[in-house]
N, C-alpha and C positions, 0 to 999 in steps of 0.2 A: 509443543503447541497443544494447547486441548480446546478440543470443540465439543459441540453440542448434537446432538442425533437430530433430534427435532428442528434445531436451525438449519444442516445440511438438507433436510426435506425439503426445504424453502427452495432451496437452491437445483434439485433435482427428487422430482417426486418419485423417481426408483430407486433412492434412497431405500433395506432392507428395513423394513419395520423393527423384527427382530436383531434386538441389539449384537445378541454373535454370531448373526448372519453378519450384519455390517461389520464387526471387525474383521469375519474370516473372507468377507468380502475386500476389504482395505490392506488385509493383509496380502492378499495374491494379487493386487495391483502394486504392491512395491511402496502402499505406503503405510510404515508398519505401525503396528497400536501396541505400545508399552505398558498402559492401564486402562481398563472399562470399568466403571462404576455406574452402578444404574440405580436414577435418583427418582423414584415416583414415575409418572410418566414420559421420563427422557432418560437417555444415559450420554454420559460426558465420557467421550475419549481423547488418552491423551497420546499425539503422535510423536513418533519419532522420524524425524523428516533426513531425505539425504541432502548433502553439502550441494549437489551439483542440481540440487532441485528449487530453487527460489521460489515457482508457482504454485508449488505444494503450501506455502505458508499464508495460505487464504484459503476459505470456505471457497470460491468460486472455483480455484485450483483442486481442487482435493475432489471439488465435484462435477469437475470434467472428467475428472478419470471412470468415476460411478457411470454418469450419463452415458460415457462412450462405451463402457463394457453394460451397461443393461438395455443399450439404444434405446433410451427415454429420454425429454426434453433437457438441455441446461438452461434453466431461467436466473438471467441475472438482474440485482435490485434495480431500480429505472434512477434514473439520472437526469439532471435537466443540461440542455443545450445551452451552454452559455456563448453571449455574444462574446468573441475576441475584439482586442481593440489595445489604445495605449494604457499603458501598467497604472496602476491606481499612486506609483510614484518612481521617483526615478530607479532603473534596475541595470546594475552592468557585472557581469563576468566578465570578470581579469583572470580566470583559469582554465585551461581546456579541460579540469577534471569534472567540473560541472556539464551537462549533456544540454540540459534543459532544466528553464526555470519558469515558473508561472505564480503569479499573486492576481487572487481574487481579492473586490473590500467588500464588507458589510458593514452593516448598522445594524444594532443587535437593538431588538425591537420588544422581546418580551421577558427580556432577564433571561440571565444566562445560568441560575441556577435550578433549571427545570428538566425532566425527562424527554427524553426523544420518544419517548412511547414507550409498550409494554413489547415487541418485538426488540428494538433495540437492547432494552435492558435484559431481557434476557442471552442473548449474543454476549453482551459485555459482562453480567455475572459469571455468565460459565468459563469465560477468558480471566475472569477475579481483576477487570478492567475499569469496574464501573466505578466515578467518580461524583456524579451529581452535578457536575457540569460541563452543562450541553457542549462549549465551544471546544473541552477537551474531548467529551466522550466523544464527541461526531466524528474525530480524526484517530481516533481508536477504533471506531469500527468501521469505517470505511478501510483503511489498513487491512484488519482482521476479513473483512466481505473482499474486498479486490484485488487484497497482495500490495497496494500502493500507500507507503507512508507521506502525511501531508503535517502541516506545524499551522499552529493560528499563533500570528501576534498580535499585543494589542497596541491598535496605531497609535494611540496617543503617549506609548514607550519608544516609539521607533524616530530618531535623529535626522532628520535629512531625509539620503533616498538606502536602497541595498545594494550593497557588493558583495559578490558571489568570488574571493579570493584567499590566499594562503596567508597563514597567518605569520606575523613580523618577532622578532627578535624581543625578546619583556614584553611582549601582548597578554593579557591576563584575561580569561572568562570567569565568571561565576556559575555557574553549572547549574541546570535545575534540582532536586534534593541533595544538596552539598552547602556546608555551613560557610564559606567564604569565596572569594573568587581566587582563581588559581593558574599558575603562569601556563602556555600553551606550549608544547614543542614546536621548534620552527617548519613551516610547510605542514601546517593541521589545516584543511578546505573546510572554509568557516562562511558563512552566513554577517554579514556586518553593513552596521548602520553608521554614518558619519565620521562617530566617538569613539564606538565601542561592539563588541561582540555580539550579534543576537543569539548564535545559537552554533554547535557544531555541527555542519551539513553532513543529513541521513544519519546523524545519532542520537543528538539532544540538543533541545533549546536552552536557555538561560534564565535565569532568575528576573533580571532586571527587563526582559522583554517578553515577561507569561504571561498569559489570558488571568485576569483578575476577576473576581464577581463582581464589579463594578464595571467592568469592561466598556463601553460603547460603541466602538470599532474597531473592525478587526480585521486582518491583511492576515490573509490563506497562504500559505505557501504549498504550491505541490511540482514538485521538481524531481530532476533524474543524474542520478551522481555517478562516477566513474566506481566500481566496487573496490576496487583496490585502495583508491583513496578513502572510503567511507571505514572498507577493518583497515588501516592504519590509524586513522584517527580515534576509533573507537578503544581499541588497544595501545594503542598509546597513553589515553586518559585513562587504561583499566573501566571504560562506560561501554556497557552491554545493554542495549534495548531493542524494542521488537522490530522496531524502524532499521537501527541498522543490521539486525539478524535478516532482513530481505533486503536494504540496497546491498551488503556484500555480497552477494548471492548473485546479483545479478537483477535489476528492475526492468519493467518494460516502459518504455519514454512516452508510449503513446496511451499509456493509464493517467498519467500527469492529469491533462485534462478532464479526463472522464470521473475519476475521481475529487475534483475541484466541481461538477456537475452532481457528483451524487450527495457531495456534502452540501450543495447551495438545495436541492431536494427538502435532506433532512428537517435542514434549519429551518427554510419556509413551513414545511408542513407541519413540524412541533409548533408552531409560531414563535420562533427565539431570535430570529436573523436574516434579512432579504439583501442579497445583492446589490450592490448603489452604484456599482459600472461594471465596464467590462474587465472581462478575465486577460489581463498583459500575457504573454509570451514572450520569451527571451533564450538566444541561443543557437546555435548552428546546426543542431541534429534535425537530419532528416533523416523517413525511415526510407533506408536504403531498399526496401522492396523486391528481397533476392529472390531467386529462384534457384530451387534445389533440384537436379535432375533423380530421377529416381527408376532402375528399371527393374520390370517385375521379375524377367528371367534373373538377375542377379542376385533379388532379395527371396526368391523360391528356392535358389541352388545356397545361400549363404544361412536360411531358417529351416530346409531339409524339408519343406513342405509347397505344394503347387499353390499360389496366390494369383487368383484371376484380377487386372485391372481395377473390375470394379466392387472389390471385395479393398483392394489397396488404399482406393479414394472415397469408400465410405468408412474404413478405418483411423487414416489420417483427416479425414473432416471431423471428426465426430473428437478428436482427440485435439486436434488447434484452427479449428477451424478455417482452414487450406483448403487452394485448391490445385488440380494437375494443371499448371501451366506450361508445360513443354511435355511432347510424345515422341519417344527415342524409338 
C-alpha cells in the first residue's frame, strides 16, 4: 500500500512533519515502510502491511495507530447520515457468506467525468488510482480513507432485482479488464442480477454491469463478505484487487454504511450525484457487542511492567475506541 505524508496529516495532525521521522515513527508501531520517496513538498510511503492486520490498509487505520502513540486528535473525513429504508430494488441473500448488504441509488446530476476536487486527487495519484471518473474514483477513495470497499453499478445494466449467492454449474462472468467472459468455478459468492453476473463479491465487478460516462443512475453497493469466501474466490479467478486485499483480511460490517454516507458526501459536494432514496439494508448481522474482560494485575505480570487502570483505558481508547465495560 502506498500513502501520502500530507494526506495522513489530514487524518491526524501529529502526523511527524519530517518525512524519517514518520517512517521511523511507522516503523516502531508495527507498520513497516519498505520505500520513502520524497516528492517536493510530500513524501509517498509505501507500506508493507501484516496478514492479520486488515485496518492497517486505510489512511484512517494507519492513523490511529500515530494518534494513539502521539495522543493528538483522529479526525475522520465526514459523512452524511443517510435515511435507511426499502432497497432502491429487490435484494436477497441466498448465502450465509454474505454478512451484509446495502445499495444506495443516485441520479448522477453533473457528469460523471469530473473531479472530486484537488484533495481527493491528490489521495488517488499517490495510490496511482485516479481514473477521471468520479463514480469510480469516489469508491477508490473512500476504500483507501476507511478500509471499506464499495462497487457503483449502472442501473440501467442491472436486470430485475440482486442476489447475493454461489455461483451454478457453466455460470460464465465477463470480468472487468479481461477480453471475454469466462466460466466460474462452482460455489464462487457472486453478486447477480436476474440473467447474469454483476460482479464477484469483495473482488471485482463485471464488464457488462460498469459505470459508463454516460451513466444516469447508479446502485452503490457497500457490503460485508465472509473473508474466507472473498480469497477463495479471488484465487480461484487468479483476480487480485485492493477490495479484496481488505475483505480477506477481515472487514468491519458496520463501515458498510458509513462508507455508503461518505460517498453520498463526495458526490453531492463535487456536484456529480444526489441520492434519490434511501439507503436498503439486507442481512442478519448484528453486531454482537462483546465484552472483553481485561485485568491489569494480569497484563502488568504478563508485559513485566506496573500498568495503572487508567493508563490501560486511555491506551486502549485511543487505539479502537473502547471502553472498560466490566471491573474484575
Amino acid at each position: 500500500m502506498k500513502i501520502s505524508a500530507n494526506v495522513l496529516k489530514r487524518f491526524c495532525a501529529g502526523t511527524p512533519a519530517e518525512p524519517k521521522a514518520l517512517r521511523r515513527l511507522l516503523d516502531d508501531l508495527g507498520v513497516e515502510v519498505k520505500r520513502l520517496d520524497v516528492q517536493g513538498a510530500d513524501a509517498l510511503l509505501t507500506l508493507e502491511l501484516l496478514a492479520n492486520r486488515g485496518d492497517h490498509h486505510c489512511y484512517a487505520g494507519v492513523a490511529r495507530e500515530v494518534a494513539a502513540r502521539t495522543k493528538t486528535a483522529l479526525t475522520l473525513p465526514p459523512a452524511r447520515a443517510l435515511e435507511v429504508g426499502a432497497p432502491p430494488l429487490p435484494i436477497k441473500i441466498e448465502s450465509d457468506k454474505c454478512l451484509l448488504y446495502t445499495a444506495t441509488p443516485f441520479r448522477v446530476t453533473g457528469g460523471l467525468k469530473k473531479s472530486l476536487g484537488k484533495a481527493a486527487d491528490e489521495l488517488l495519484n499517490a495510490a496511482g488510482l485516479l481514473t477521471g471518473n468520479a463514480a469510480i474514483d469516489v469508491t477508490n477513495l473512500v476504500n483507501l480513507e476507511l478500509g471499506q470497499p464499495s462497487h457503483a453499478f449502472d442501473r440501467a445494466r442491472i436486470q430485475g432485482g440482486i442476489t447475493i449467492r454461489l455461483s451454478r454449474a457453466g455460470e460464465k462472468a465477463w470480468l472487468l479488464f479481461t477480453p471475454e467472459a469466462r466460466e466460474l468455478p462452482v460455489g464462487t459468492l457472486v453478486i447477480a442480477d436476474d440473467v447474469k453476473v454483476l460482479a464477484i463479491a469483495g473482488v471485482i465487478g463485471c464488464e457488462d454491469s460498469k459505470i459508463q460516462d454516460d451513466t444516469t443512475e447508479i446502485i452503490l453497493e457497500s457490503a460485508a463478505f465472509e473473508p474466507v469466501a472473498v480469497r477463495l474466490g479471488g484465487r480461484s479467478l487468479a483476480t487480485f484487487t485492493d477490495a479484496s486485499a481488505r475483505f480477506e483480511r477481515g472487514s468491519d460490517p458496520t463501515l458498510a454504511t458509513v462508507a455508503a454516507g461518505r460517498i453520498a458526501h463526495l458526490l453531492a459536494e463535487a456536484g456529480v450525484a444526489e441520492v434519490t432514496g434511501p439507503l436498503g439494508i439486507v442481512g442478519d448481522w448484528q453486531d454482537p457487542q462483546r465484552v472483553l474482560p481485561l485485568r491489569a494485575s494480569e497484563l502488568s505480570a504478563f508485559l513485566g511492567r506496573n500498568f495503572a487502570e487508567s493508563e490501560i483505558v486511555e491506551r486502549l481508547t485511543a487505539v479502537v475506541g473502547g471502553k472498560v465495560l466490566q471491573r474484575l
